[in-house]
N, C-alpha and C positions, 0 to 999 in steps of 0.2 A: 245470743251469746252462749255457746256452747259450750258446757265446762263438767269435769270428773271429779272435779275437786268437791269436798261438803261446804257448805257455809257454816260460817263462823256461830250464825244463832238465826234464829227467824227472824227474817229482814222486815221490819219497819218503819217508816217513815213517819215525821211527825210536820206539819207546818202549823208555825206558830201565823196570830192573825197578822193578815197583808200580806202573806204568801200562798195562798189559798191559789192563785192562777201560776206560780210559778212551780208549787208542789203538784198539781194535777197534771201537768204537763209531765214531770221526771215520773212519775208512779205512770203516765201511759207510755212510756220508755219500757219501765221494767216489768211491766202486764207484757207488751207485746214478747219483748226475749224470754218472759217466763213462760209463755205459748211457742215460741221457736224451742226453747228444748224440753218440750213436752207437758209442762207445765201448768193450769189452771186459766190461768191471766185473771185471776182475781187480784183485787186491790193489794196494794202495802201501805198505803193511808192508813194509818192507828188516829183514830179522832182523838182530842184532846182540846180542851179551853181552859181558859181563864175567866170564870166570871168574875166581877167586881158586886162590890157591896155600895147602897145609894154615898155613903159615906168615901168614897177610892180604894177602900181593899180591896184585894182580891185574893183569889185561891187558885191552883191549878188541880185540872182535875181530868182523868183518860175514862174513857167510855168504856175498857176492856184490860183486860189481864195485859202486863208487859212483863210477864215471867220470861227470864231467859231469853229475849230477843235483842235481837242487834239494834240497835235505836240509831239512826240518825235526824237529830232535830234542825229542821233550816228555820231561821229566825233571820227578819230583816231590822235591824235596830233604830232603823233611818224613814222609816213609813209611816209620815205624819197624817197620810192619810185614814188611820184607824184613827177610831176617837171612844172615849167610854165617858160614862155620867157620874159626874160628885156633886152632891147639894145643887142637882137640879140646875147645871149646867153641863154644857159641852165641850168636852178638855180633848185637845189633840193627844194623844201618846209621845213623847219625846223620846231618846231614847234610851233614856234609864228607866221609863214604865217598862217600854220592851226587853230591857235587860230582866227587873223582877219577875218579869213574867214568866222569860227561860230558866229563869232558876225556880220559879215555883213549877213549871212543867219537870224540871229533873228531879225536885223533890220528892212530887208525884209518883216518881216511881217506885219510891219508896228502897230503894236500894236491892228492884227484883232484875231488872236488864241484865242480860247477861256485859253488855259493852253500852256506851254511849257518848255516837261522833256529836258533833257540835257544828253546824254547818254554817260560820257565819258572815258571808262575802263582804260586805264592809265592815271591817273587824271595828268593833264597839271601844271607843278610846282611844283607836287607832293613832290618831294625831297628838294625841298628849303622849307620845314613845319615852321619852326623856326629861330627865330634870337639868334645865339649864337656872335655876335660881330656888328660893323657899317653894317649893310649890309641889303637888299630888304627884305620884307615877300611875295614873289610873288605869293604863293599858296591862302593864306590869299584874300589879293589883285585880283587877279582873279575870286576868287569864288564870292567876295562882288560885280564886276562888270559885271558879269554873271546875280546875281538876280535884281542887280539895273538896267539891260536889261528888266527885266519880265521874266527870265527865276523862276518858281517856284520847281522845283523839278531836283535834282542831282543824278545820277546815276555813277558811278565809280567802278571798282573792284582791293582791294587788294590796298587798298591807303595805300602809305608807311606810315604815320600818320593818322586814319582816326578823331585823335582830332581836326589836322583843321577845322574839320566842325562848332567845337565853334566861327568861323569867321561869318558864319550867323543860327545862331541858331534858327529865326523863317522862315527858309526855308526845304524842304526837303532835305535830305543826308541821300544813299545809298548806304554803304559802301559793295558790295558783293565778296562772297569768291568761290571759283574754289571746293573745297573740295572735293564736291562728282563726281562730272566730274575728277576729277586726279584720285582718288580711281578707279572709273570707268576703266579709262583708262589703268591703270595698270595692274588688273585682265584680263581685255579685251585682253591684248599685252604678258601679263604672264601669260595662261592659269595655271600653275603649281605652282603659288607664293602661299605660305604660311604663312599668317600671324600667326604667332607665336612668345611669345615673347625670345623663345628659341633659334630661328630659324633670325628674323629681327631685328633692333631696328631704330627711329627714331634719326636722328639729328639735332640738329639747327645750321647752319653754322654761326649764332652769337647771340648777344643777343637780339637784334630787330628784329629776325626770331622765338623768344622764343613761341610767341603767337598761328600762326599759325603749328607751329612743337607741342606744346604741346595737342591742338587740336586732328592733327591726332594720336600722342602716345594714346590719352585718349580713342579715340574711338575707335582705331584698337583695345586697348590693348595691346600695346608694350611701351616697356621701351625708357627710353629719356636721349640722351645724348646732350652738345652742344660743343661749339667752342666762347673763347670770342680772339677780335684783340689786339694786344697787338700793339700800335701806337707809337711811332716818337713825341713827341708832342712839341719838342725843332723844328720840320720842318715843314715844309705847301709848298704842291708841289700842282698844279692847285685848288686849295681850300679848302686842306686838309691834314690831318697830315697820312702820308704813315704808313703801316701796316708793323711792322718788323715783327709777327711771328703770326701763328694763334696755339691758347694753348685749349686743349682738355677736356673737364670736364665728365668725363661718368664712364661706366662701359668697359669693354672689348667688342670689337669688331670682335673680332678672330672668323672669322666662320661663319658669319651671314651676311643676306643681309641688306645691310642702305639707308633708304627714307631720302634723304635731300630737303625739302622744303623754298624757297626765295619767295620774290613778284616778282623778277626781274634777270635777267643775262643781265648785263650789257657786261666790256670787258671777265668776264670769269674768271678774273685771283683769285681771290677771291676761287671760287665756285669749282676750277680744284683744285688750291693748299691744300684745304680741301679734297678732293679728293685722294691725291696722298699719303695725310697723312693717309689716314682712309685704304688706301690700304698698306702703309707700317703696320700699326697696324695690319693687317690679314684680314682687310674686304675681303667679299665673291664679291658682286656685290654690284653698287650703284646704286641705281635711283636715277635723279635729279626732283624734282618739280620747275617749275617755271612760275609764272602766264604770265610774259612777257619776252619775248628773243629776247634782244635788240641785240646783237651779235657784238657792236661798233665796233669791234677790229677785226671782219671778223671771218669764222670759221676755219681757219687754225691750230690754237691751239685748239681746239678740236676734229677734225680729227686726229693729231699727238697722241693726250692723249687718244683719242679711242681705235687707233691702240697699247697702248700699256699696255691696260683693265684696264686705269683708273676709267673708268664710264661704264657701263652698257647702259644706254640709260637716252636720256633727252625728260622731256615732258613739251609742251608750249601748252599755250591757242592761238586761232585764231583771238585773242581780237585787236592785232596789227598786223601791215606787219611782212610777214613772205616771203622775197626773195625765187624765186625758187630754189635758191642754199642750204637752210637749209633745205626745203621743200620733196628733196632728198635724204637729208643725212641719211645712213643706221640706226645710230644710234639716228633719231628721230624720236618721234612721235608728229603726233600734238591733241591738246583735243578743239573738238569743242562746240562753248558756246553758237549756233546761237537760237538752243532749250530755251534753260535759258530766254535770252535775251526775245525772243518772249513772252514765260511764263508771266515775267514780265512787259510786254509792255502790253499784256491782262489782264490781273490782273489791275493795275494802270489805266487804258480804261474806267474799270466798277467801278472804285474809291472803289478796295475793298483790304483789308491789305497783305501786300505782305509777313507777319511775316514768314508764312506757306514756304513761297519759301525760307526763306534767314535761314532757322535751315535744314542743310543738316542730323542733325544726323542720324533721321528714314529712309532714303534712302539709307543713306550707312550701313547700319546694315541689312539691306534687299538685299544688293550684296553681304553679306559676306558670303564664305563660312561656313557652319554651325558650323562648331570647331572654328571658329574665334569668330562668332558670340556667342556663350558661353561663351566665356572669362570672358566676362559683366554682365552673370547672375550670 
């Protein structure tokens, strides 16, 4: 990445723990471009931990001076696979350890960084965006205590709201989307898929999945179906009114293969049950998108629903832990974002607009195969 321009500060990078293999990936990104224009290819890894105390405190603490550098910290808030020791037991991390921890890594720096992004793909609270009754605004609240750290710049992907960001509206927020990397991956894993709107049609498995599902229908050039939840709202079971039916709004499905794109697979049961419907209806195959695959509920129900060609295959970003047990499963694949990530960590570096990066359309119009890509002319 060849560029005249200075950077903003000495570029470093920080991965908090359970990103260790996704931050060593974007730091051999910007080793190699900092050897293409002439550069060292030494690390931008700034080591940094958290130890705890036997009792759960803990402290953040950097191995090396962060005077003046451009810090951006990737933290996964959702990697239950870290675990630390209190009174001689073994406690997973949820994700409010992983939230204190980023804030004791920014305190850590004592107020010398010259900037500090916040790189944090399943944004932390994300789901609690609004107050619909007595109850927390924890997204809200979090972001405003993040900047009033000095953190100036927010990076996240696929915020279930990304209106939140009107909680600090003189800070940055970067709301980024997976798009052309799913696209990607797809044609990549189905040499033979054809986009046609004859042939596929897109669905939205509700109607806050409207946005990003109408996205891809526009681009690909296929037709758009959705799914709204028809709720319970006489009940409230763990803080919400249960789904009695999911009701279908489209065209015929008979025949064709269906792109179902979410921000998230949480237990599943959602996103299978959609599934099961779209295959009683005559669907062909289904793809699932999903930017994060939280799998809560384990994947045993979707090994079952495999086995009996409810879905086709599911594709997840690298953005969160992904157990070795999903990691193997025949019918996954995973889309790696470590590229992106880097793109955008160089780009921000040299304080120059990231707009280019964050409009996937040109790119995916340029993997299309050529009859696809006519649709549009």
């Amino acid at each position: 990445m060849v560029t005249e321009a200075l950077p903003f500060g000495a570029l470093g990078i920080v991965g908090l723990r359970g990103c260790e293999e996704l931050i060593a990936k974007v730091d051999a990104y910007l080793r190699h471009w900092d050897v293409a224009d002439g550069g060292t290819g030494r690390t931008f890894v700034v080591h940094a931990s958290c130890p705890r105390f036997a009792t759960g405190e803990g402290k953040g603490l950097f191995e090396q001076s962060v005077r003046g550098y451009d810090l951006y910290v990737l933290a996964d808030m959702f990697n239950y696979g870290v675990t630390f020791n209190m009174y001689n037991l073994t406690i997973p991390m949820s994700p409010d350890n992983h939230f204190m921890d980023l804030k004791r890594i920014i305190s850590a720096t004592n107020g010398k960084a010259r900037r500090i992004t916040v790189i944090m793909p399943m944004l932390y609270e994300g789901r609690q965006h609004r107050r619909t009754a007595r109850e927390s605004l924890d997204c809200a609240v979090v972001l405003q205590e993040l900047c009033a750290m000095g953190v100036e710049n927010i990076i996240t992907f696929d915020a279930h709201d990304p209106r939140v960001q009107n909680s600090i509206p003189l800070k940055g927020f970067e709301n980024v989307q997976p798009y052309y990397q799913m696209v990607k991956a797809l044609l990549a894993r189905e040499p033979g898929f054809v986009i046609d709107p004859e042939k596929v049609i897109v669905v939205s498995p509700d109607e806050g999945a409207m946005t990003r599902n109408i996205f891809y229908a526009s681009v690909l050039g296929l037709n758009l179906g959705m799914y709204y939840k028809r709720r319970d709202y006489t009940t409230v079971v763990k803080g919400r009114s249960p789904i009695v039916s999911h009701e279908f709004l489209g065209e015929s499905v008979e025949g064709k293969d269906v792109i179902i794109a979410d921000d998230m697979i949480s237990t599943g049961e959602s996103i299978l049950g959609i599934s099961e419907d779209l295959k009683d209806r005559g669907a062909r195959r289904i793809f699932i998108f999903a930017t994060f695959g939280l799998f809560t509920d384990g994947l045993e129900v979707f090994h079952r629903a495999y086995e009996r060609g409810v879905f086709e295959r599911v594709f997840t970003t690298n953005l969160v832990y992904r157990p070795p047990s999903l990691q193997s499963c025949e019918w996954y694949s995973e889309v790696d974002m470590s590229k992106y990530i880097a793109y955008l960590v160089s780009t921000l570096n040299y304080d120059r607009s990231i707009s280019g990066l964050l409009d996937p359309v040109t790119r995916i119009k340029e993997i299309l195969p050529p009859r696809t890509a006519a649709l549009d002319d």
